[in-house]
N, C-alpha and C positions, 0 to 999 in steps of 0.2 A: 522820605525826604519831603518836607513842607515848602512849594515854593509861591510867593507870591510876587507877581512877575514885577522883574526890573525892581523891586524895592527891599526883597530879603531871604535869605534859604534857613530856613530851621531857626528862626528868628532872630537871624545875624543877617544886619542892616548891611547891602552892597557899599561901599567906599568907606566902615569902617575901618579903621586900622590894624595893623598886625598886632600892636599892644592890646587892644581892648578886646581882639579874639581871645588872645593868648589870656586875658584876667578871665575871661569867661570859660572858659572851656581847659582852662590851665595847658601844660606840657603837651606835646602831640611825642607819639613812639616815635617820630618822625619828622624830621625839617630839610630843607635845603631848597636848591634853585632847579626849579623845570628844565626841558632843554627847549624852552624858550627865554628864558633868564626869568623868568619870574618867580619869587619865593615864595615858596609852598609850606603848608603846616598839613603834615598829614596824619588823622585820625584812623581811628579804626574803620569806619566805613565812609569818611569824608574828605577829601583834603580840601581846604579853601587856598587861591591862588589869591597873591598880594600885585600888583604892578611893582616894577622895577625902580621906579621912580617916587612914586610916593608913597609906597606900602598900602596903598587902601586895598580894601577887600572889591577883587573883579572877576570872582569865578570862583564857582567851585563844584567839583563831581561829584558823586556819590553813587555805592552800589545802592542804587532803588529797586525793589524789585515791586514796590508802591511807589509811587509819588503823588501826592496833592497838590490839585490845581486849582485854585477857588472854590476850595472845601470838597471837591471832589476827588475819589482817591479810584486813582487808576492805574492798573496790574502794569507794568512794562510790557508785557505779553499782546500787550491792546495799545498799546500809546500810539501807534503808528496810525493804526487805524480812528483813535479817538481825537489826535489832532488834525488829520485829512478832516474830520468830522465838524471840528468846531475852530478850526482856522483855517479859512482858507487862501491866507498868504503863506503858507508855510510851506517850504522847498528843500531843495536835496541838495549836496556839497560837497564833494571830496568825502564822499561815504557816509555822511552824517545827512541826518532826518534834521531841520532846525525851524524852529514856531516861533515867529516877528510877537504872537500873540501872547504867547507864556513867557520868553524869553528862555527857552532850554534848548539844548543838541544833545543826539545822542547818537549810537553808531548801534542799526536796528540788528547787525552781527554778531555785536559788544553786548551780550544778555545785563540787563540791570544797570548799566552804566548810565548817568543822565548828568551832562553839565547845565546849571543855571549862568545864569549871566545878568548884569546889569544893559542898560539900555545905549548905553555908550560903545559896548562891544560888538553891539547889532549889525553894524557897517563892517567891523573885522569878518565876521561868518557871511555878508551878502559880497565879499570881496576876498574869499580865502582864495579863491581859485587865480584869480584874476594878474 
């Protein structure tokens, strides 16, 4: 998983569309709505999350068991430790590890699993609990 924070994952631009995922990457084995109502396209190892409202692209997982973070590629196995490292605004959540700095969460129990986010959804993760 390539992410470059708040502006793109695997070089699918955050608030594009569900159509211009869907022309890039064609068909997913997989569609439907989260149980948060948001429309999901899920891939083999990715699903990208649309809003309810406008279809743009605001999230998406992926089993990483690497992710790139400004050209650096770091093991899941260390992510915990390498964002304590180089952010340190980064905090804990309703079980999730989440970096204001990369813009990703992840659930350090959940082996491989890493959500990105755009910067819009930043206030949702310092406010899940709340």
């Amino acid at each position: 998983m390539k992410v470059i924070p708040y502006q793109s994952v695997n070089a699918i631009e955050f608030l594009a569309t569900k159509s211009s995922v869907l022309s890039r990457l064609g068909q997913p084995p997989k569609q439907g709505l989260s149980r948060t109502g948001n429309m999901e396209l899920n891939y083999k190892h990715i699903t990208f999350r649309f809003s309810q409202e406008t279809l743009e692209f605001i999230e998406a997982t992926a089993n990483a068991p690497v992710i790139f973070l400004e050209n650096v590629a770091v093991e899941f196995e260390v992510l915990q430790r390498f964002l304590e490292a180089h952010d340190p605004t980064s905090f804990s959540v309703v079980g999730f590890y989440v970096s204001p700095r990369f813009g990703i969460a992840f659930d350090p129990n959940q082996p491989s699993f890493v959500t990105a986010f755009p910067e819009s959804e930043l206030f949702s993760w310092r406010n899940i609990s709340a």
